[in-house]
C-alpha positions as CSV (number, residue, x, y, z in Angstrom):
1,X,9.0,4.5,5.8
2,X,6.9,3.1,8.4
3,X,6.2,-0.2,6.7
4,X,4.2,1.7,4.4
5,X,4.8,1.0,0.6
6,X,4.4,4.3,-1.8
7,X,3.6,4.0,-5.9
8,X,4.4,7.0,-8.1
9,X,3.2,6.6,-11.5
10,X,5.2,8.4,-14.3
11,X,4.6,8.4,-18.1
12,X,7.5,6.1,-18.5
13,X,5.9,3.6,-15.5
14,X,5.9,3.3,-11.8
15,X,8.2,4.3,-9.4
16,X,7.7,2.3,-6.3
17,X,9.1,2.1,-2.7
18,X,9.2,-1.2,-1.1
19,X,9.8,-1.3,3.0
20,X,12.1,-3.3,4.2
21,X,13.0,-4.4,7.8
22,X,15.8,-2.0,9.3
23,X,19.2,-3.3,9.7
24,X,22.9,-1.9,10.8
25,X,22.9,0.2,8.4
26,X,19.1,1.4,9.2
27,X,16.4,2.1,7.1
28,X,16.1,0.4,4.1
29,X,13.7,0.3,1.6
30,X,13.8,-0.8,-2.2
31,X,13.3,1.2,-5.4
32,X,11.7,-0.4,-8.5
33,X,12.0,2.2,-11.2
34,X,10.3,1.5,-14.6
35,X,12.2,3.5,-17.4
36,X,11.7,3.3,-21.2
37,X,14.3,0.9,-22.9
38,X,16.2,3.8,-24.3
39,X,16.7,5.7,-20.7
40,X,17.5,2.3,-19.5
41,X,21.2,2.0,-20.1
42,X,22.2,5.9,-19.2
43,X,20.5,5.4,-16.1
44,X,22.6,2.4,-14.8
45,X,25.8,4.4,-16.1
46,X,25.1,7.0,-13.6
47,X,27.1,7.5,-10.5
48,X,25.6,6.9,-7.1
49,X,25.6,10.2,-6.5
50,X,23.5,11.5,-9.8
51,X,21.2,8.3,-9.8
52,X,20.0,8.7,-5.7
53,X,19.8,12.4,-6.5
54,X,17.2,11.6,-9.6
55,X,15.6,9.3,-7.2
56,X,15.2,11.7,-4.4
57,X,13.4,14.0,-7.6
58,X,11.3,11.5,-8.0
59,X,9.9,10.9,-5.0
60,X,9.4,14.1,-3.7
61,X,12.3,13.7,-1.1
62,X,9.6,12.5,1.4
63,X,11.6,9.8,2.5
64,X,15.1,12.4,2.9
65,X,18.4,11.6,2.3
66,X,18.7,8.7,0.3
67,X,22.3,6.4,0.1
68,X,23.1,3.1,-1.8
69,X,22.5,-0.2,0.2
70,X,23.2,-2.6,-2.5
71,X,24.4,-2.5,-5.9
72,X,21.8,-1.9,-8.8
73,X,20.1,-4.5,-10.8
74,X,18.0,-4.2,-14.2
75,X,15.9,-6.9,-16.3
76,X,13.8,-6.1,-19.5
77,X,10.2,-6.3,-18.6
78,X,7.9,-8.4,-20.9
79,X,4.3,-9.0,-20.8
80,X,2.8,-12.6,-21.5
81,X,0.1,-14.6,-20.1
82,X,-0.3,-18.3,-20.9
83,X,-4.4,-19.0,-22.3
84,X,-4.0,-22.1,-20.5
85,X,-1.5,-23.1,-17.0
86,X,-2.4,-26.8,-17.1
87,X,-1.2,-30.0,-19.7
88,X,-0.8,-33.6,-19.3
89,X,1.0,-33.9,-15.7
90,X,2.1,-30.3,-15.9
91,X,0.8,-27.4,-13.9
92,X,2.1,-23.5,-14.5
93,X,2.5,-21.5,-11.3
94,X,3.6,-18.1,-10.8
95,X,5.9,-15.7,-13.4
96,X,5.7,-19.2,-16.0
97,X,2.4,-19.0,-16.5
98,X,2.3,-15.3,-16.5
99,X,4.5,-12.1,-16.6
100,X,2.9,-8.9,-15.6
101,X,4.0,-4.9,-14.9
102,X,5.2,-4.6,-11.5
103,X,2.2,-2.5,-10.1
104,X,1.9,-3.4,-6.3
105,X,3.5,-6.5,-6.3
106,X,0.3,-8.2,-7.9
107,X,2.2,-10.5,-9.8
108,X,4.2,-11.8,-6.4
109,X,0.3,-12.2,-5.1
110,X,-0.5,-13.8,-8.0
111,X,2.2,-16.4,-7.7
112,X,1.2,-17.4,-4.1
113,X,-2.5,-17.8,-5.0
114,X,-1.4,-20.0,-7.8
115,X,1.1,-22.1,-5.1
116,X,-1.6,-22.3,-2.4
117,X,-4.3,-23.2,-4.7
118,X,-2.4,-26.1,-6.9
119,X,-1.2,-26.9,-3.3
120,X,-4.9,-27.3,-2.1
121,X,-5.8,-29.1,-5.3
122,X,-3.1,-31.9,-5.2
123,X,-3.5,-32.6,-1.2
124,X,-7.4,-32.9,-2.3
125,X,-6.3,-35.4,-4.8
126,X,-4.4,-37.2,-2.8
127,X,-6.9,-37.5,0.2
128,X,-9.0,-39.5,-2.5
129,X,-6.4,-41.6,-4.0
130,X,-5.5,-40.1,-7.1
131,X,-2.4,-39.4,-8.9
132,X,-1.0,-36.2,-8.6
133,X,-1.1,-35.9,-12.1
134,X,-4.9,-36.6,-12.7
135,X,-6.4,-34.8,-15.4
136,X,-9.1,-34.0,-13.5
137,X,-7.1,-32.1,-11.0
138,X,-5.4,-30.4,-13.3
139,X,-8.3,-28.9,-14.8
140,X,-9.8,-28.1,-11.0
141,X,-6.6,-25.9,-11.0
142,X,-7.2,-24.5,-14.4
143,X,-10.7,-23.6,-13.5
144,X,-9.7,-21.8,-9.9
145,X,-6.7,-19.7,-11.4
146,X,-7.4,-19.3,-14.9
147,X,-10.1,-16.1,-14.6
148,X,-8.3,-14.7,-12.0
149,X,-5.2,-14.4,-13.4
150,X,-6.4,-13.1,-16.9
151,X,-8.3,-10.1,-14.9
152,X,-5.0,-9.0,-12.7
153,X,-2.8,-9.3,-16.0
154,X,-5.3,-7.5,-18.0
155,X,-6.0,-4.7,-15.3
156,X,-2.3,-4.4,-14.6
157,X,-1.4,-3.9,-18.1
158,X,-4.8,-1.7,-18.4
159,X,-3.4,0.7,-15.7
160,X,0.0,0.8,-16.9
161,X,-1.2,1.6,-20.2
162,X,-3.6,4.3,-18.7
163,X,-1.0,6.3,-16.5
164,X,1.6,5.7,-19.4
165,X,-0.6,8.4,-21.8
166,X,0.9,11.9,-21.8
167,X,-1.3,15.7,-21.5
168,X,-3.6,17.0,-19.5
169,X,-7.0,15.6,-20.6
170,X,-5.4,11.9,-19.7
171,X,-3.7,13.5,-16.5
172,X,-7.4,15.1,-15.2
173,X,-9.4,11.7,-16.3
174,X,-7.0,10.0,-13.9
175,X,-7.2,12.4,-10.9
176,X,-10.9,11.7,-11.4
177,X,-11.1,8.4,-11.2
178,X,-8.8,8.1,-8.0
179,X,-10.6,10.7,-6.3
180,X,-13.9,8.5,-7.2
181,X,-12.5,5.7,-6.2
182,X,-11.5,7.6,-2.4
183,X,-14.7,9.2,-2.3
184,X,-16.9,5.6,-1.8
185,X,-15.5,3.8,0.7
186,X,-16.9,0.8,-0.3
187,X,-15.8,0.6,-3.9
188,X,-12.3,1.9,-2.2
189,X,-12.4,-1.1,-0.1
190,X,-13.0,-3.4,-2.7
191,X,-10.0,-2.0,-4.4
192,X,-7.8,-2.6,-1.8
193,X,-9.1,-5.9,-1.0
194,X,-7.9,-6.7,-5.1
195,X,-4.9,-5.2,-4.5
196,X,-3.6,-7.0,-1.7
197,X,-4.8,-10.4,-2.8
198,X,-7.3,-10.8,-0.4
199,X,-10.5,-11.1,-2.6
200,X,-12.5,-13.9,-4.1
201,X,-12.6,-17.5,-3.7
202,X,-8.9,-17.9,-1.7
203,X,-7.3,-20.6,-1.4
204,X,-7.1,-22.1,2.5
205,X,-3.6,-21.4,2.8
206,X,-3.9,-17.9,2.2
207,X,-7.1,-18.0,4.8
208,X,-4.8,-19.1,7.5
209,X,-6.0,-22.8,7.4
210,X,-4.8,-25.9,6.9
211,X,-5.3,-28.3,3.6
């Protein structure tokens, strides 16, 4: 795989390949495949033979021969996102303030903003002498993350929604826009900037400094 991570998106959702680092066994990578409720169960009461074979279908065998490294897991996917992440001397971070679709791993970047911002916040705090559990912390925190958050759950769902529409009209209006998007490499950039969590106002952690 060559550390490179691959998103195929299907009507049903995405199919993504995940790298991970190479071990005894040797190269590894993991699947996370997004079926519809009612495929769900007959496609965990497949074989290992029948369900690596569907998998190879999917992705085009690119990758070759695929075999089983671990067992399979599945869990419902849900969609919520909390109006506000803050209350008295509570603060949400990560999948309890907000669930998204797993579209390149933006919800995992969304939980380390949220951790390296409150983490920011609070050391702040503390520098001045207030309780950790100020209000006015608190709502710093609910200003920083709040926007963000509501744009990456509402684009995620946006795009999930988008590739999930079936024909051709839908299929050409998406080949459009991604062609757009790799034609200006500018708006291209910005779009891969967003996608790997390396855009607006960051927290210092995740700028490689200290708090």
């Amino acid at each position: 795989h060559e550390g490179i991570a691959f998103e195929i998106f299907y009507p049903a959702g995405p199919f993504a390949l995940l790298p991970l680092p190479d071990d005894e066994i040797g190269h590894r990578s993991a699947i996370v495949w997004t079926v519809t409720a009612r495929d769900a169960a007959g496609m965990l009461k497949l074989g290992d033979r029948g369900f690596l074979a569907e998998a190879e279908k999917r992705m085009g065998g690119f990758l070759g021969a695929l075999s089983a490294a671990s067992p399979r897991a599945s869990y419902p996917l849900g969609f919520h996102h909390a109006a506000r992440i803050t209350a008295e001397r509570l603060a949400l971070v990560g999948d309890a303030g907000h669930g998204i679709h797993p579209i390149a791993g933006q919800g995992l970047n969304l939980g380390f903003r949220d951790v390296a911002t409150l983490a920011e916040v609070l050391v702040d705090g503390k520098r001045f002498g207030l309780d950790l559990g100020d209000a006015a912390l608190l709502a710093r925190y609910q200003r920083w993350r709040g926007l963000d958050t509501f744009m990456v759950a509402a684009a995620t769902d946006g795009l999930a929604r988008l590739f999930g529409i079936p024909g051709k009209a839908a299929s050409a209006v998406r080949r459009f826009g991604i062609s757009a998007v790799n034609a200006v490499p500018p708006l291209k950039d910005r779009f891969m900037a967003e996608a790997r969590g390396e855009s607006g106002d960051l927290p210092k952690l995740l700028q490689g400094l200290t708090v």
